[in-house]
C-alpha positions, 0 to 999 in steps of 0.5 A: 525500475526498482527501490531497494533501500535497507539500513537508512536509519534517520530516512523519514520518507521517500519521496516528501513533497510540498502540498501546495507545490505538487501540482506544480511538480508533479509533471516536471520532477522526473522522480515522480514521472518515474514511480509509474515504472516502478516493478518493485519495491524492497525497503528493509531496516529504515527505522524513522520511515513513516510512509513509502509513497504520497497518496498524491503521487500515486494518484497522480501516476498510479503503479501500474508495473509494481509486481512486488512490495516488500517492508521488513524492519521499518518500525515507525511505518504508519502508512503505505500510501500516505504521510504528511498530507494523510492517506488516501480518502474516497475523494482521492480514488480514481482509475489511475490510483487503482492501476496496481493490477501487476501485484504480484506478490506483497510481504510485510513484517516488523512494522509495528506502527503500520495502521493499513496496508492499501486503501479499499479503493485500490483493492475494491478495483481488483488485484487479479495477478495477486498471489502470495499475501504476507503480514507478520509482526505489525503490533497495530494494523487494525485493518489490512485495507483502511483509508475509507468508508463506504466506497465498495460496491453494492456488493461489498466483497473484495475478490482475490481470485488468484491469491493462493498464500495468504501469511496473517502472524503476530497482528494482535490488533488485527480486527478485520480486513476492512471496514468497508466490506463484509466478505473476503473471497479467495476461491485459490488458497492453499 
C-alpha cells in the first residue's frame, strides 16, 4: 500500500508505459491495478527521476487512498503526474483522476526542476482531508497547480477548507498558485 524509494540514482521514472499499448494494459498489469491502493508515497534522493506517475495511469485508476505524498532530493523531477506522454490537460480530467480525496498531507523539497505539483483539475475537485501543504527549495516551480487553463468553475477559487499548514520556502520562480484561478481560500491556517 506504500512506495518508499530513496538512493535510486539512474531511476527515470516509476512506472514507464508504452502510449500506444496502455490501453491494452492498462486492465491486466497488476502494477497499475494496484496504484489505486496506494496510502503513500515516499520517494527520497533519485536524482535522474523526472516524473512519479503517467497522467494515464492516474486517470485510468485515480488515488483514491493516497493520504501522504512525499518528494525530498530528486533534482530532475519536472512533473508529478505526467512525463513522456506530457501532463495532464483538461481533456484528460474526469471524476476518476480527481479521486485523491484522502490527501492528507504533501511535503516537497529539493526538486529543482518540478514545474507544478498537481493539475487544477484534481485540486478545482476538492482536497477536503488536506492539512499540512509543504514546498521548500524548487528553483523552477512556477506554479504549484498547472497543467490547465481554463478549467475551474465560474467561481475560479480553490478552497482548502482544512489546510491548516501551508510551508512556501526558497521558490524563487514562484509566481502563483494557478493561472487558472484568482483566489485561494483557506479559512484554517495556523
Amino acid at each position: 500500500r506504500s512506495i518508499k524509494m530513496s538512493k535510486c540514482g539512474a531511476l527515470e521514472a516509476i512506472i514507464a508505459l508504452d502510449k500506444d499499448k496502455f490501453s491494452t494494459t492498462v486492465d491486466s498489469s497488476p502494477t497499475i491495478a494496484s496504484i489505486s491502493e496506494l496510502e503513500k508515497i515516499e520517494i527520497s534522493s533519485c536524482g535522474e527521476l523526472k516524473s512519479i506517475l503517467p497522467v494515464s495511469v492516474v486517470v485510468a485508476q485515480g488515488l483514491p487512498k493516497l493520504r501522504h505524498f512525499s518528494i525530498i532530493d530528486c533534482a530532475k523531477l519536472e512533473h508529478v503526474f505526467g512525463g513522456g506522454e506530457g501532463t495532464l490537460t483538461a481533456v484528460d480530467s474526469s471524476p476518476t483522476v480527481a479521486s485523491i480525496s484522502e490527501l492528507e498531507k504533501i511535503e516537497i523539497s529539493s526538486c529543482g526542476e518540478l514545474k507544478s505539483i498537481l493539475p487544477v483539475s484534481v485540486v478545482a475537485q476538492g482536497l477536503p482531508k488536506l492539512r499540512h501543504f509543504s514546498i521548500i527549495d524548487c528553483a523552477k516551480l512556477g506554479q504549484v497547480f498547472g497543467g490547465e487553463e481554463g478549467t475551474l468553475t465560474s467561481s475560479d477559487e480553490i478552497t482548502m477548507n482544512n489546510l491548516q499548514i501551508l510551508v512556501l520556502k526558497w521558490l524563487p520562480s514562484l509566481t502563483c498558485f494557478s493561472t487558472a484561478c484568482q483566489h485561494l481560500i483557506c479559512p484554517s491556517l495556523q
